[in-house]
KEKE-3310 file (N, C-alpha, C; in steps of 0.2 Angstrom, whole numbers, plus 5000, padded with zeros to 4 digits):
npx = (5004:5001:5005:4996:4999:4989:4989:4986:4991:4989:4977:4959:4951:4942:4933:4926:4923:4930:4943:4936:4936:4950:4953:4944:4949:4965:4962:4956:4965:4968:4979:4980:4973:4975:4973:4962:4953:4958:4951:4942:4943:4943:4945:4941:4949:4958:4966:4962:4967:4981:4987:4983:4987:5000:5003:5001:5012:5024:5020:5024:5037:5036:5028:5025:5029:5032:5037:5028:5018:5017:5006:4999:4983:4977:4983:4987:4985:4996:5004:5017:5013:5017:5030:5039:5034:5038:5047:5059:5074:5070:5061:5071:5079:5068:5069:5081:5080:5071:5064:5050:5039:5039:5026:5021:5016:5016:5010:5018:5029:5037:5037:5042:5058:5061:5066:5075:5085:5088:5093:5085:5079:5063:5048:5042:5026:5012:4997:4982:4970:4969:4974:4975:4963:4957:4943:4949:4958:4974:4985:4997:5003:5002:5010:5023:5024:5023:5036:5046:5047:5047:5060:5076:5083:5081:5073:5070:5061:5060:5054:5064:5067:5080:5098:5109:5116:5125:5124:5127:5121:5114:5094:5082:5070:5053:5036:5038:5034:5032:5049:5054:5048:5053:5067:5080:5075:5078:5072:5076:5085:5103:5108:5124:5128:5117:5103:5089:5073:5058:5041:5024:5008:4996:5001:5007:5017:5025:5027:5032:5044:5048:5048:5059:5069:5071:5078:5087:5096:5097:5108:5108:5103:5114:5122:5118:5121:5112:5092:5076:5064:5047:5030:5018:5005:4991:4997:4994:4996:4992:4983:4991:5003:5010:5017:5024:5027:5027:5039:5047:5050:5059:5068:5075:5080:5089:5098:5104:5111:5124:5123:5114:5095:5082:5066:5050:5046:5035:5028:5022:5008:4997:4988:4995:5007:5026:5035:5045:5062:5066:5081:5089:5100:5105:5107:5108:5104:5102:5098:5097:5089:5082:5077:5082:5084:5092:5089:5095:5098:5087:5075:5065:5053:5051:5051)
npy = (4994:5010:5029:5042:5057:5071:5086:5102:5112:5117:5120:5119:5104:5098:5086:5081:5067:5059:5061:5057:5044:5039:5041:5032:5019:5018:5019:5006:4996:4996:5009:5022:5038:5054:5071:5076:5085:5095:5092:5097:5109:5128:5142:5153:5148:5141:5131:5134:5149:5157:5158:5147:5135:5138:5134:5121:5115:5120:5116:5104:5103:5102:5087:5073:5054:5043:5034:5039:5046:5059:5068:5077:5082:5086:5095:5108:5125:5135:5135:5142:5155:5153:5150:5161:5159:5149:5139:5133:5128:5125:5113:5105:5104:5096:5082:5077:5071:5063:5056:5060:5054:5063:5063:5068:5076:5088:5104:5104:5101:5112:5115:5103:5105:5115:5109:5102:5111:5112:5101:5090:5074:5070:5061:5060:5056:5047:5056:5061:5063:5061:5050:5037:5041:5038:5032:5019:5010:5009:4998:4996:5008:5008:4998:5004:5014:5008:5001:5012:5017:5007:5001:5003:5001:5002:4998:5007:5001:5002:5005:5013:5027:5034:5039:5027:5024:5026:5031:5039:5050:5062:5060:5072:5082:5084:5093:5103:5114:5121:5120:5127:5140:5143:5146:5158:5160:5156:5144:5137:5122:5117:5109:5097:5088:5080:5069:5073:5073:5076:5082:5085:5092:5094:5104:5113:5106:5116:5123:5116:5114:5127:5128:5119:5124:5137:5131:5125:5138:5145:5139:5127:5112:5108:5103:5094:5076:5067:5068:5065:5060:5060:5057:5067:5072:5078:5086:5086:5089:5101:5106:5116:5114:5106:5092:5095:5087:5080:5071:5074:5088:5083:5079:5090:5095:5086:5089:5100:5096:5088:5080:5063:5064:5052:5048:5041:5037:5031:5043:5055:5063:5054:5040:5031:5028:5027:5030:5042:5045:5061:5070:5058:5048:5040:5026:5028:5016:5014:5005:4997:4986:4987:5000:5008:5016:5014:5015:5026:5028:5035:5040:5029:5019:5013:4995)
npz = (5000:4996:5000:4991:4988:4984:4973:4965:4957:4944:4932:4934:4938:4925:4921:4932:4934:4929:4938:4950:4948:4947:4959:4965:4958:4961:4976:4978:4974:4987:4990:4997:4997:4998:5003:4994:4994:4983:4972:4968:4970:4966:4956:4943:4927:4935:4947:4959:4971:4968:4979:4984:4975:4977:4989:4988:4983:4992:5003:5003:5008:5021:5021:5029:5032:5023:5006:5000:4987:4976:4964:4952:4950:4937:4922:4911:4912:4923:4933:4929:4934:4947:4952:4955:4969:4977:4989:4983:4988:5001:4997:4991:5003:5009:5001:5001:5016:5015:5003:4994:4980:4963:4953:4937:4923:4909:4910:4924:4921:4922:4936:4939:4931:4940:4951:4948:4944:4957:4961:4962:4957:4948:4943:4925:4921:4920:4928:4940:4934:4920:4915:4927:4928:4917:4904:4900:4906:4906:4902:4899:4904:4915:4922:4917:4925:4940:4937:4936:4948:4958:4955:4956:4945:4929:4913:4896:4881:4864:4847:4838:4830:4817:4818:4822:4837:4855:4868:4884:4898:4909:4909:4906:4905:4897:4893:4879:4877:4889:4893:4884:4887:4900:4897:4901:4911:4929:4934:4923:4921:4920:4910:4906:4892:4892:4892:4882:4884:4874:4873:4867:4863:4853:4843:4828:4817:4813:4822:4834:4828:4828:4841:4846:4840:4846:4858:4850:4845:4856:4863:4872:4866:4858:4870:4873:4874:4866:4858:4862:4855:4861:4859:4851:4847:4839:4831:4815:4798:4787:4771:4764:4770:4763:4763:4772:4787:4804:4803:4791:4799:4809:4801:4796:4806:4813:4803:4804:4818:4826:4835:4839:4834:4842:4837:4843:4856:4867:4874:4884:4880:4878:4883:4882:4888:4895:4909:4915:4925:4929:4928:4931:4929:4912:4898:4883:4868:4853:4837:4821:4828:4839:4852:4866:4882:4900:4913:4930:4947:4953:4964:4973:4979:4994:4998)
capx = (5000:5008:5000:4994:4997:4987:4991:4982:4994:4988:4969:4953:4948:4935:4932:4927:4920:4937:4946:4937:4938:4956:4953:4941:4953:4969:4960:4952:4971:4973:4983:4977:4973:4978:4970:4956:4948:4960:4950:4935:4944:4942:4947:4942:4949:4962:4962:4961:4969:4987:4991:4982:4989:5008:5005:5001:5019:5028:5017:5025:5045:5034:5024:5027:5026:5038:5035:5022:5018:5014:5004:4996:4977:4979:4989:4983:4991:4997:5011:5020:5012:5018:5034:5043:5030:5039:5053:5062:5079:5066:5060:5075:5082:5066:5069:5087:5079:5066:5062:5044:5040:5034:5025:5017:5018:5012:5011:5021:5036:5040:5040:5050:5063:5064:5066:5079:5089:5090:5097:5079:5074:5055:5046:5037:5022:5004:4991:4976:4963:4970:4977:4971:4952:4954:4937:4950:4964:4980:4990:5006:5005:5003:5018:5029:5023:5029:5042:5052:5044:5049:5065:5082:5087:5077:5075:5062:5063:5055:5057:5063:5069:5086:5105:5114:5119:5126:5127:5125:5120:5106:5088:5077:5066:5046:5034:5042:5032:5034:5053:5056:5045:5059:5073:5081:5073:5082:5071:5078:5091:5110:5113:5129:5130:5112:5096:5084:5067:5053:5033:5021:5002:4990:5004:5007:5023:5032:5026:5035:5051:5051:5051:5064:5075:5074:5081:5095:5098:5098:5114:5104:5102:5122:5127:5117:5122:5105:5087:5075:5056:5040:5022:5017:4997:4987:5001:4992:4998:4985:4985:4997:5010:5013:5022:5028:5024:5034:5045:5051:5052:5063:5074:5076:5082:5094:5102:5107:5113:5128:5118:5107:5088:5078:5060:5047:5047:5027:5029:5019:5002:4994:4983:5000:5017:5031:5037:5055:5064:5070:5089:5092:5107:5103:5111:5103:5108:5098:5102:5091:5086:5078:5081:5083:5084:5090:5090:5098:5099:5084:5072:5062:5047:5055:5048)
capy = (5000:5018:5033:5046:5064:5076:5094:5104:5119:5122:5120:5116:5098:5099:5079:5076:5060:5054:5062:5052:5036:5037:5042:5025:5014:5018:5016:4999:4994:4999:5014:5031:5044:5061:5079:5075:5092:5098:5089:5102:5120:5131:5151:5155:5142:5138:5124:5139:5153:5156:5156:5140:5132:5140:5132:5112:5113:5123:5112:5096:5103:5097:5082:5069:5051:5038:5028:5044:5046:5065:5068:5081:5081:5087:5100:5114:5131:5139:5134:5148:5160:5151:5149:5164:5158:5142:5140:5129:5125:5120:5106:5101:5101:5088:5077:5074:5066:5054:5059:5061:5052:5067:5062:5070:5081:5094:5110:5100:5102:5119:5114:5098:5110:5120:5107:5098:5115:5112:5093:5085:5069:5068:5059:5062:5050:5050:5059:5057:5061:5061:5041:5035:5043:5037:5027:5012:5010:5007:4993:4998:5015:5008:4993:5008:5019:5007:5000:5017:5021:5003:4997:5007:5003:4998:5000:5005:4997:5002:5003:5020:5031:5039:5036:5023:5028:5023:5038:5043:5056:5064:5062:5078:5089:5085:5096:5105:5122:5125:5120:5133:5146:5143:5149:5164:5161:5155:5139:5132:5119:5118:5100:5096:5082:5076:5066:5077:5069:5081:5079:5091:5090:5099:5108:5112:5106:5122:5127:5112:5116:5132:5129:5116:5129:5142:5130:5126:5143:5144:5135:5119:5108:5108:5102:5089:5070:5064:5071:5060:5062:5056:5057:5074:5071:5084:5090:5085:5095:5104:5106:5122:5113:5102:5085:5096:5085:5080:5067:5082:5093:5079:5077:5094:5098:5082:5091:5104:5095:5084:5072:5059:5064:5048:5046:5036:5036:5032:5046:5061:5067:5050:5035:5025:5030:5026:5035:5043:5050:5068:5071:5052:5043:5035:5026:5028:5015:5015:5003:4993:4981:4990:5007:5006:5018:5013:5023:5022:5035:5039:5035:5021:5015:5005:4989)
capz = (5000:4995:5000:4988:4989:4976:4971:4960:4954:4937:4929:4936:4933:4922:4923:4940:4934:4931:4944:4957:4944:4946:4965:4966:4956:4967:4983:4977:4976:4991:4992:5002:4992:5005:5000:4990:4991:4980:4967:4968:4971:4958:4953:4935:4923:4940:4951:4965:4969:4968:4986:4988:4972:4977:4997:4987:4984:4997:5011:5002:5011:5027:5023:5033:5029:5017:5001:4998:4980:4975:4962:4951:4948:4932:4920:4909:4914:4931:4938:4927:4941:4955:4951:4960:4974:4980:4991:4980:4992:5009:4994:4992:5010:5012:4998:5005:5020:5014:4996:4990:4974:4963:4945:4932:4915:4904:4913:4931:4918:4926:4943:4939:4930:4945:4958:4946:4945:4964:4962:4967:4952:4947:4939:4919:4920:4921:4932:4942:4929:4913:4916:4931:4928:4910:4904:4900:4910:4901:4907:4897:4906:4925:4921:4916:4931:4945:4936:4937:4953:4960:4954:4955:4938:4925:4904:4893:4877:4859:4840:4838:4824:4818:4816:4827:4843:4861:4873:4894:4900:4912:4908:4909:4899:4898:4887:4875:4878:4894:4893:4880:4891:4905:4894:4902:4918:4935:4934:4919:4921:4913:4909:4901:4889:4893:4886:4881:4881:4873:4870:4867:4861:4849:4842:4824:4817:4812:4830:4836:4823:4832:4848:4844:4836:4852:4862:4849:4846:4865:4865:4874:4860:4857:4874:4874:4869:4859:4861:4862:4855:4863:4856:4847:4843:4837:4827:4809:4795:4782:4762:4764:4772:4756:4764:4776:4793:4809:4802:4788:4802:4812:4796:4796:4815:4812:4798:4809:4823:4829:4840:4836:4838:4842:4840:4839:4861:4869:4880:4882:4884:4877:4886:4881:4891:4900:4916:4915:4931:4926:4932:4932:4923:4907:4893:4877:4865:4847:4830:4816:4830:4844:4855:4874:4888:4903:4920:4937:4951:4954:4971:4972:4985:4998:4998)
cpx = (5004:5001:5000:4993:4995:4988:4986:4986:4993:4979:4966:4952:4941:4932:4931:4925:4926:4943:4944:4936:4944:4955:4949:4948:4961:4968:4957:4958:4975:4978:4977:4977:4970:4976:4966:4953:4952:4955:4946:4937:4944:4943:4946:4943:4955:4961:4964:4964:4977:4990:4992:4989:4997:5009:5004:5008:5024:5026:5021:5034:5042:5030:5027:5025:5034:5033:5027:5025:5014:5012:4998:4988:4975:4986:4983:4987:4989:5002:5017:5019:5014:5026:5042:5039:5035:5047:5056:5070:5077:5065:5066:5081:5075:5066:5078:5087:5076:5062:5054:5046:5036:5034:5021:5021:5015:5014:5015:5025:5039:5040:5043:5056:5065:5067:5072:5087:5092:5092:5090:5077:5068:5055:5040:5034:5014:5002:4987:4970:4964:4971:4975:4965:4952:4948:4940:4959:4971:4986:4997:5010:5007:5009:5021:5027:5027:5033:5046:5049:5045:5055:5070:5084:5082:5077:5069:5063:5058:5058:5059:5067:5076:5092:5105:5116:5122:5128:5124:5124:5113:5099:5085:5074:5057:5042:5037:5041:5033:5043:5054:5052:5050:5067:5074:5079:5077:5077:5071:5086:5099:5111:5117:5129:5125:5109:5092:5076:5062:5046:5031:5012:4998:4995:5008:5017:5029:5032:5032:5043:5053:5052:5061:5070:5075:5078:5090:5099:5101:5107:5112:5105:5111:5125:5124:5121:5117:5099:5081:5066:5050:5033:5021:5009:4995:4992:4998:4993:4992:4988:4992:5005:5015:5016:5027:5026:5030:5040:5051:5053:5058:5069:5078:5082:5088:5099:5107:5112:5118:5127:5113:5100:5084:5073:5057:5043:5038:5029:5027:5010:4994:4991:4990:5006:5022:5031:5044:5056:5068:5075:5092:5098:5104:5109:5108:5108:5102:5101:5097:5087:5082:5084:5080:5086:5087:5093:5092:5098:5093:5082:5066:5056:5053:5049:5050)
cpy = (5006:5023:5039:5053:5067:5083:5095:5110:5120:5122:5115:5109:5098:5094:5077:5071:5056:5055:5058:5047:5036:5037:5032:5020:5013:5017:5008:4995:4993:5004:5018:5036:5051:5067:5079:5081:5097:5099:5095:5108:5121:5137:5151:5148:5137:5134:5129:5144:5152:5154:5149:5136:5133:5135:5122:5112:5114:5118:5102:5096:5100:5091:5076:5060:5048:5033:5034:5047:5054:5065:5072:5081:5081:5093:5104:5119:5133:5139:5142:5155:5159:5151:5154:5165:5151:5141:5133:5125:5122:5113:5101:5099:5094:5081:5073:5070:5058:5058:5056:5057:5057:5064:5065:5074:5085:5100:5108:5101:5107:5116:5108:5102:5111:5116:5102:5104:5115:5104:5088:5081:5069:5064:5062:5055:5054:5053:5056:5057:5061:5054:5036:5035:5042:5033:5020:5014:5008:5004:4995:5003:5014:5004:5000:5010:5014:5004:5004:5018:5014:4998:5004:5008:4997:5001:5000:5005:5000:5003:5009:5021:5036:5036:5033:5027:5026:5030:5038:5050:5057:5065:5067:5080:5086:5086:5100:5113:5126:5126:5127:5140:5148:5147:5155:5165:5156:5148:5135:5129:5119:5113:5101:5091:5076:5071:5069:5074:5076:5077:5085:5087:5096:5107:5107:5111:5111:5125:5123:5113:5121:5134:5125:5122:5134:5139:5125:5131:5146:5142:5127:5113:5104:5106:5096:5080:5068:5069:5066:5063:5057:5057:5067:5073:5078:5089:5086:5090:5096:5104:5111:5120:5107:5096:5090:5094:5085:5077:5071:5085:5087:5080:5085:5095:5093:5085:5096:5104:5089:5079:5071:5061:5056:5047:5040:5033:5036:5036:5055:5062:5061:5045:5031:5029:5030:5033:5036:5049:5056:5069:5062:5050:5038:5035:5024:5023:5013:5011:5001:4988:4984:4997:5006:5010:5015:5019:5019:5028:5040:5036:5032:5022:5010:5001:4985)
cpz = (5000:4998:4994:4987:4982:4977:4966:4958:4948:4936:4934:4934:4931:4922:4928:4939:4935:4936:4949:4954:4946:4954:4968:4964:4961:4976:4982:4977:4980:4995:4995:4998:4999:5001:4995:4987:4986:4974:4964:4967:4964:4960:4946:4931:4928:4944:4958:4963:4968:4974:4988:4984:4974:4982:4995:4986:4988:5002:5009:5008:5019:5029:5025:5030:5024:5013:4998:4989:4977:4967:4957:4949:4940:4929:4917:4909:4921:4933:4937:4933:4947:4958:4956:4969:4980:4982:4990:4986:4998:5003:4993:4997:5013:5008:5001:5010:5017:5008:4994:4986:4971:4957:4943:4926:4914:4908:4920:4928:4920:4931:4943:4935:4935:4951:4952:4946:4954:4966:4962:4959:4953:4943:4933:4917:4921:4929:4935:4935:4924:4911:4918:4931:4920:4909:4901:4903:4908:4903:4906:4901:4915:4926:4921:4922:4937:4943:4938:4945:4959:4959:4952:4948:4933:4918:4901:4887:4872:4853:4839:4830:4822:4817:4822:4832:4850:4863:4881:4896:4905:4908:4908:4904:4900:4893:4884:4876:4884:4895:4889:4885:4898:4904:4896:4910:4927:4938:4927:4920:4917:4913:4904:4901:4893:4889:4886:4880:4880:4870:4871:4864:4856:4846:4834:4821:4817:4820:4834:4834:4829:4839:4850:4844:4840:4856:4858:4848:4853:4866:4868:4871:4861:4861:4879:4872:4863:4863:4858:4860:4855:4858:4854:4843:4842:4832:4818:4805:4790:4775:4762:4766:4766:4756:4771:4786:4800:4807:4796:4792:4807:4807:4796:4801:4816:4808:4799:4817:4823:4831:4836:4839:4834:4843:4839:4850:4863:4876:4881:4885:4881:4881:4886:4883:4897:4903:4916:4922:4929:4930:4933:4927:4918:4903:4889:4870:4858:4839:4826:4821:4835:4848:4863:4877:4896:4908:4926:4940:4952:4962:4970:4981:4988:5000:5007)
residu = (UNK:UNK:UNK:UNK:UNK:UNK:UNK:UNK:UNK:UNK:UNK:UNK:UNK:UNK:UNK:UNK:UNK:UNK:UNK:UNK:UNK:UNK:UNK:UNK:UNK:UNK:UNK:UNK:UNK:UNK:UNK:UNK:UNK:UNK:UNK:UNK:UNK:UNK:UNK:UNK:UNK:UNK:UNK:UNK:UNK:UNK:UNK:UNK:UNK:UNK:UNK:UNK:UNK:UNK:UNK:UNK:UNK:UNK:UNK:UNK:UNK:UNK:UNK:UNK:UNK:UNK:UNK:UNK:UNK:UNK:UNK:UNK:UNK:UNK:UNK:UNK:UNK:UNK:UNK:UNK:UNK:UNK:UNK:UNK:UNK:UNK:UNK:UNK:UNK:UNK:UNK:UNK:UNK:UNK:UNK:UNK:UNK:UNK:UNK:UNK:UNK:UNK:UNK:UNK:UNK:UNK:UNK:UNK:UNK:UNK:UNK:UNK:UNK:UNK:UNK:UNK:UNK:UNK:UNK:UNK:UNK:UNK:UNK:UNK:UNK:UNK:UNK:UNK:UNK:UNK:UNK:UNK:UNK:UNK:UNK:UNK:UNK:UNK:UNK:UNK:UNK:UNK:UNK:UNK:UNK:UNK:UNK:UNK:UNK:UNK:UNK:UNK:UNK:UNK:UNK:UNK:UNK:UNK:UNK:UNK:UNK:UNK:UNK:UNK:UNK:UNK:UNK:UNK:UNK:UNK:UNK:UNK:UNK:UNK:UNK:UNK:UNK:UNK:UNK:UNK:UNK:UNK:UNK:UNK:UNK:UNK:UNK:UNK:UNK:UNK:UNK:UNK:UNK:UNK:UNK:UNK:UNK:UNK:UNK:UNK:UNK:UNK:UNK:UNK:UNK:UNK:UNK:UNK:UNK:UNK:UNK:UNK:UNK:UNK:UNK:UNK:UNK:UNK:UNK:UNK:UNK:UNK:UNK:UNK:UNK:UNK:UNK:UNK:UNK:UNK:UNK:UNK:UNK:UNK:UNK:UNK:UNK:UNK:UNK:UNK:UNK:UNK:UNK:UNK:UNK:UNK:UNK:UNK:UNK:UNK:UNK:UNK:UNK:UNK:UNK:UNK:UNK:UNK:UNK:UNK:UNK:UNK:UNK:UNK:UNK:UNK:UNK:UNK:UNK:UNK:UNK:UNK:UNK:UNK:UNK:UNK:UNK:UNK:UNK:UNK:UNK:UNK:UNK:UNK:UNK:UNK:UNK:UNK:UNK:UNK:UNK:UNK:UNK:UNK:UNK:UNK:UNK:UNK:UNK:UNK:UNK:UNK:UNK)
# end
């Protein structure tokens, strides 16, 4: 049995239905599911106000408790206003004791950034309502979830796309928009001679290009090892783009770069995807037979 903690720092959940399906299906396993009423709060299109939404993070440097599993309600937008709210080095003097397990994505990219800029690994994995409250459960995605979240080191394994490769380096990155929205600011990380994992959603290729292309222009890109591409749905191109989709835009951003970019990764804002510890040790190795991940260094459930 684990216990459960929920946050709400970004959007209202619009889904209470599956909010408390995910909230059912995790208690029916067993686990504790701790703060419930976050489920509910509301400001606007917010999942409360700011202070509240600021105090579900801050109040995590004194939660009490081991093998607790944090966890955002959903995503959306907010966090970006929270951001010079949250007293980032208390977070990280309490994960040095007995380390939270934090998981989620999408808009949760920002405040894993910020807490990775202060040494602390998360996890990029599913949510309560998007995953857990989905209306079919997705076996692929709960496997991956405590595999990373139960075992020290472990590999995630798929057919991927792109040159040959064998590289080490730190894992991190997330959604691709908020990432790039970070640049210039004192919650964006400096990995040298990372793994870059990036996803995004409902975002049109050239938009995707272009985010891409601030964070190489950035200098970022360039000081990487490989970078690594997850799930991009809702990115369909129109007549006007002529053949120009993402795997053109892929060939492209390759032609520009030194490092191998490897897609093709189930990881992202889909029903289908692994769970990656951000700031972990990986070693990415990619050929004609299959592409593999493995990670080590992160925290684990003590069993």
């Amino acid at each position: 049995m684990n216990l459960f903690h929920l946050i709400a720092p970004s959007g209202y959940c619009i889904n209470q239905k599956a909010a408390a399906l995910g909230i059912q299906r995790l208690e029916a396993q067993g686990h504790q599911v701790l703060n419930q009423q976050v489920v509910t709060r509301r400001q606007q299109r917010f999942a409360g106000t700011e202070a509240e939404r600021a105090e579900d993070i801050n109040a995590l440097a004194a939660l009490a408790g081991n093998n607790t599993i944090v966890m955002p309600v959903r995503g959306g937008y907010g966090v970006s206003r929270l951001l010079d709210k949250i007293d980032w080095p208390a977070l990280a003097a309490r994960q040095q004791q007995d380390p939270l397990l934090i998981c989620g994505h999408s808009d949760f990219t920002a405040i894993q950034m910020a807490l990775l800029c202060e040494g602390v690994v998360t996890f990029s994995g599913p949510m309560l309502a998007g995953n857990f409250g989905a209306e079919t459960l997705n076996e692929f995605t709960v496997d991956h979830f405590w595999r990373a979240l139960r075992n020290p080191e472990f590999t995630v394994e798929w057919q991927g796309n792109g040159p040959d490769c064998v590289t080490e380096g730190t894992v991190w990155g997330g959604n691709l928009a908020l990432l790039v929205s970070l640049i210039g600011t004192p919650w964006m990380p400096t990995i040298e001679n990372g793994i870059l994992v990036v996803e995004d959603i409902n975002e049109h290729p050239f938009r995707v290009e272009r985010m891409l292309l601030q964070l190489f222009h950035a200098g970022i890109l360039s000081r990487q090892n490989a970078i690594v591409l997850g799930s991009f749905s809702g990115a369909e191109p129109n007549d006007y783009d002529d053949g120009y989709d993402i795997p053109v835009m892929v060939d492209y951003l390759q032609s520009r770069l030194a490092i191998p970019v490897i897609g093709g990764l189930d990881f992202g804002h889909e029903q289908r995807t692994v769970t990656l510890p951000l700031g972990a040790k990986g070693r990415l190795v990619h050929n004609s037979v299959t592409t593999t991940l493995s990670l080590s260094g992160h925290p684990v459930i003590a069993e």
